[in-house]
N, C-alpha and C positions, 0 to 999 in steps of 0.2 A: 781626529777631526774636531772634536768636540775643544779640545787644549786650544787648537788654531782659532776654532771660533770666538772662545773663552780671552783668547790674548787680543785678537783683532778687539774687541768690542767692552774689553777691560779698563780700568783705570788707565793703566801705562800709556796705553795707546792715545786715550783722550789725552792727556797730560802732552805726549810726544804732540799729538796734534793742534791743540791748544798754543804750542810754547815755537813751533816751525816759523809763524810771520814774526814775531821777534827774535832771535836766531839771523834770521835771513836777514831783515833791515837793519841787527846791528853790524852783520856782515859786511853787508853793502854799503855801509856809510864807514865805517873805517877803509873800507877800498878806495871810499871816497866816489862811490858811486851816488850816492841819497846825499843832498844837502841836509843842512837842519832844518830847513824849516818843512823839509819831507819827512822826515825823520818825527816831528815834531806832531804832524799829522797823520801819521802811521800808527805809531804808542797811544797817541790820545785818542783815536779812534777805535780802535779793538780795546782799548780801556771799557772806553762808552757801551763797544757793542756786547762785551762778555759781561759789561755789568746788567745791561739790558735785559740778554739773556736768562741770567741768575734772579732777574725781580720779576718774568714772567711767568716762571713756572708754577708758584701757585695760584693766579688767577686762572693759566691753563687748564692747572688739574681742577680747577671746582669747575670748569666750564665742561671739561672733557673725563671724568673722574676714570673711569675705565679705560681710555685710550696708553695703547704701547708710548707716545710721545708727551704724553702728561706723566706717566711713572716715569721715563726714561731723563725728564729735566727734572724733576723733582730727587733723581736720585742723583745726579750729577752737580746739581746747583750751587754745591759748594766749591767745586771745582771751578767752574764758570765767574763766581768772586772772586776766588784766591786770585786765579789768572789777568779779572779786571785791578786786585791792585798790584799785580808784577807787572802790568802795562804801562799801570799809573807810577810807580818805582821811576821803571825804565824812563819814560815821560818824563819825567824830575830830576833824573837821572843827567839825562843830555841836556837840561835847562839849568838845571847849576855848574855843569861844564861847560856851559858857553860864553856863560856870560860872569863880568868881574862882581862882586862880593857889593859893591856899593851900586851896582846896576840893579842886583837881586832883592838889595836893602830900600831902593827907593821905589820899587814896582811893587813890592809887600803886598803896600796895603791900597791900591789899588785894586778896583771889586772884582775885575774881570781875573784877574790874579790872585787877588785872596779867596777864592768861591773856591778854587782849585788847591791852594796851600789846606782849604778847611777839608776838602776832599779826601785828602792825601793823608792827613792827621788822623782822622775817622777811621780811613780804612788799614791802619795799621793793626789796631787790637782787632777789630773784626778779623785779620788774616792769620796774624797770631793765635788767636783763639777757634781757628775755623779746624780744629782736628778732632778727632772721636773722645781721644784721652779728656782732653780741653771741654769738651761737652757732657762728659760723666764727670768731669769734677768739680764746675761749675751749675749742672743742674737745671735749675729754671730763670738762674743768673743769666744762665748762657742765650736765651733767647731775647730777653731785656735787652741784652748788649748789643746782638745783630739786628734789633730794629732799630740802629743808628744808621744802617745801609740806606734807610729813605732819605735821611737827613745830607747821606754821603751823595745819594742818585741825584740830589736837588739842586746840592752844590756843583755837582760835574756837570749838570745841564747847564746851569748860570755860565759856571766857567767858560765851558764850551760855545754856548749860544751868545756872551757878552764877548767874546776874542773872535764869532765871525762876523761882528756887527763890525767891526773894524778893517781898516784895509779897504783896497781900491775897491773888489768887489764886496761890500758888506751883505752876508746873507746869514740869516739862522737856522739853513736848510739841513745841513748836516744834523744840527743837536734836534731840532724838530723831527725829523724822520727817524733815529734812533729811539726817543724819550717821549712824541705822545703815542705810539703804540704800548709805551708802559705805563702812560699817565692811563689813559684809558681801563687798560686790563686792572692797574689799582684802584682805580674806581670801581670799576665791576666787583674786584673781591670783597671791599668794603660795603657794598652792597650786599653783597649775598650770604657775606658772614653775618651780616644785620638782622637777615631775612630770619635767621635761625633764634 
């Protein structure tokens, strides 16, 4: 009982759970069920919300220091990164198969577009370097570097928020409901780490 507990509530199983909404929508779009531009909204989204996720946990735990759901994302948080940038991959993934090489080339440097290219660059070494080995060998390096995830969370808000200002319906509702419950809880910790 104790092994089944141990496996339901282990790594693997978050990882399986984590990794099922992508799986399925890229399923469903090579069925040719999901256009892209669902497809597009799918990836980008659980980008957002795992990254989310992963920047809440420690303002949680200084608000809730003892609570089971402040250990429980605090010990998982890296997992909840890795995951936001195999979303953001994915995401990227189906946007340079779509579109031709001179379409890619002239959207570049458009901001609503490069917030998200700067995203995607950022979160590479963050995901490369997010393992145990990677963290005893890097040190105190290693935290230097993943406080790039703010820089990375800033950009994917712009991204996000500056691509649903566009379109018949223009709204920044999505990236706002994802990103000021993390703007917030980072203000909180930079407060109370001050306090100290």
């Amino acid at each position: 009982m104790t092994q089944l507990k141990s496996l339901l509530t282990g790594k693997y199983m978050l990882w399986l759970i984590l990794a099922i909404p992508g799986i399925l929508t890229t399923i469903n779009f090579l069925k040719g069920q999901l256009d892209y531009s669902m497809i597009m909204h799918i990836t980008g989204e659980f980008a957002g919300r795992f990254l989310a996720i992963s920047l809440i946990a420690t303002p949680i735990a200084l608000m809730f220091p003892k609570g089971s759901v402040s250990k429980w994302l605090i010990r998982n948080r890296r997992f909840f990164g890795v995951s936001a940038f195999a979303y953001t991959l994915l995401h990227t993934i189906f946007y340079v198969f779509e579109y031709p090489l001179s379409r890619l080339a002239s959207e570049f440097l458009q901001f609503s577009i490069l917030t998200g290219w700067i995203a995607f660059f950022i979160f590479i070494p963050l995901a490369i370097t997010s393992t145990d080995a990677a963290m005893r060998r890097m040190g105190r390096k290693w935290k230097k570097l993943q406080r790039w995830v703010y820089l990375a969370a800033i950009m994917a808000f712009g991204h996000w928020a500056l691509l649903g200002l566009q379109g018949e319906h223009a709204s920044m509702g999505g990236a706002l409901f994802h990103f000021a419950p993390v703007m917030a809880l980072q203000a909180y910790r930079v407060w109370k780490q001050n306090q100290h």
